[in-house]
C-alpha positions as CSV (number, residue, x, y, z in Angstrom):
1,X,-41.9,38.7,71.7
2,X,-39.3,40.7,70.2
3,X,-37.0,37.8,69.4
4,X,-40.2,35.9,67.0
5,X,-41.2,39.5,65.4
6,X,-37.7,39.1,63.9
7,X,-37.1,36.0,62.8
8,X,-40.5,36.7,61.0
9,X,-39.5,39.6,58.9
10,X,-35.8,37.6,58.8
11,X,-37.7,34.9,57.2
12,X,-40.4,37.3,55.1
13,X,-36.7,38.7,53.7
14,X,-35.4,35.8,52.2
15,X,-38.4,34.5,51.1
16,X,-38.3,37.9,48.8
17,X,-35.6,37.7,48.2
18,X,-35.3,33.5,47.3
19,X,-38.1,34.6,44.5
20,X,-36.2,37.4,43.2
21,X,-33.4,35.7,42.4
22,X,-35.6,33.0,40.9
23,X,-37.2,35.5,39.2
24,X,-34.1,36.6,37.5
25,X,-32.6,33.7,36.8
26,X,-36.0,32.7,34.7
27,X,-35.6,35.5,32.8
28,X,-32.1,35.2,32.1
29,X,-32.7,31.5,31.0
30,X,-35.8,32.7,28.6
31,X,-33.4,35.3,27.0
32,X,-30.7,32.5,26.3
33,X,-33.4,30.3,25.3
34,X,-34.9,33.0,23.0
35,X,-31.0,34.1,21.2
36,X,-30.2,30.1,20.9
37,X,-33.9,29.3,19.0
38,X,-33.0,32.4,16.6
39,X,-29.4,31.4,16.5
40,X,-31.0,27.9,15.1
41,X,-33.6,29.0,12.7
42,X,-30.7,31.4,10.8
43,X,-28.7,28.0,10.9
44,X,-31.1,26.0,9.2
45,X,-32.1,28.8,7.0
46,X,-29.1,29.3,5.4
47,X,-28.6,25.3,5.0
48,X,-32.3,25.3,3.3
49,X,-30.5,27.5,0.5
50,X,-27.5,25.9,0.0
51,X,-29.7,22.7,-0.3
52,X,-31.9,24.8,-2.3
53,X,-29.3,25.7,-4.8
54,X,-27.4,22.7,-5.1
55,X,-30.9,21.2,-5.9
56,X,-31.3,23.8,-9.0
57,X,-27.9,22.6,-10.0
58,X,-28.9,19.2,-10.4
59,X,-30.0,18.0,-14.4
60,X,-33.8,16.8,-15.1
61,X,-33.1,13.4,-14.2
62,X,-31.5,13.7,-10.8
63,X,-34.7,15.7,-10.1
64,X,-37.1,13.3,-11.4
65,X,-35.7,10.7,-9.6
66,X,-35.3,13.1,-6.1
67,X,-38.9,13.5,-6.3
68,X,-39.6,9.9,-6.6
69,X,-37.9,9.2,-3.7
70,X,-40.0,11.9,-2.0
71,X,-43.0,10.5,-3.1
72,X,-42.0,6.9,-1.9
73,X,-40.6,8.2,1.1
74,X,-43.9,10.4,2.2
75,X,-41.9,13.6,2.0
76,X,-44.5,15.1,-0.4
77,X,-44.0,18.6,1.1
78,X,-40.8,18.8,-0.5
79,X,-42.0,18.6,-4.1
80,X,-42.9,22.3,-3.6
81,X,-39.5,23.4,-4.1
């Protein structure tokens, strides 16, 4: 009786302990996750300006015909810029 009493709490031990550790390594691959999404959206950010400015740069008829590209294209969100 002794020897099954044992390998019970043996097995209630690493069952604990099997979900700890998966318990940690979720959160460590949520907070990866989270710092590589932020990492990406400053990325993309900063290339939205550059495109941004290099788009103020251009004269009235490199604009006129961007934005008839975006209308032909579908892209009418960007004509907000």
């Amino acid at each position: 009786m002794e020897v099954t009493q044992h390998l019970v709490q043996r097995r209630k031990f690493l069952k604990r302990f099997g979900m700890g550790a998966a318990g940690v390594s979720a959160a460590v691959l949520l907070s990866n996750g989270l710092s590589k999404a932020k990492q990406g959206g400053d990325l993309a950010k900063e290339e939205l300006d550059k495109l941004s400015e290099k788009y103020a740069k251009l004269d009235k008829r490199s604009k006129l015909m961007m934005r008839g590209m975006f209308v032909l294209l579908g892209i009418d969100v960007l004509l907000l810029i």
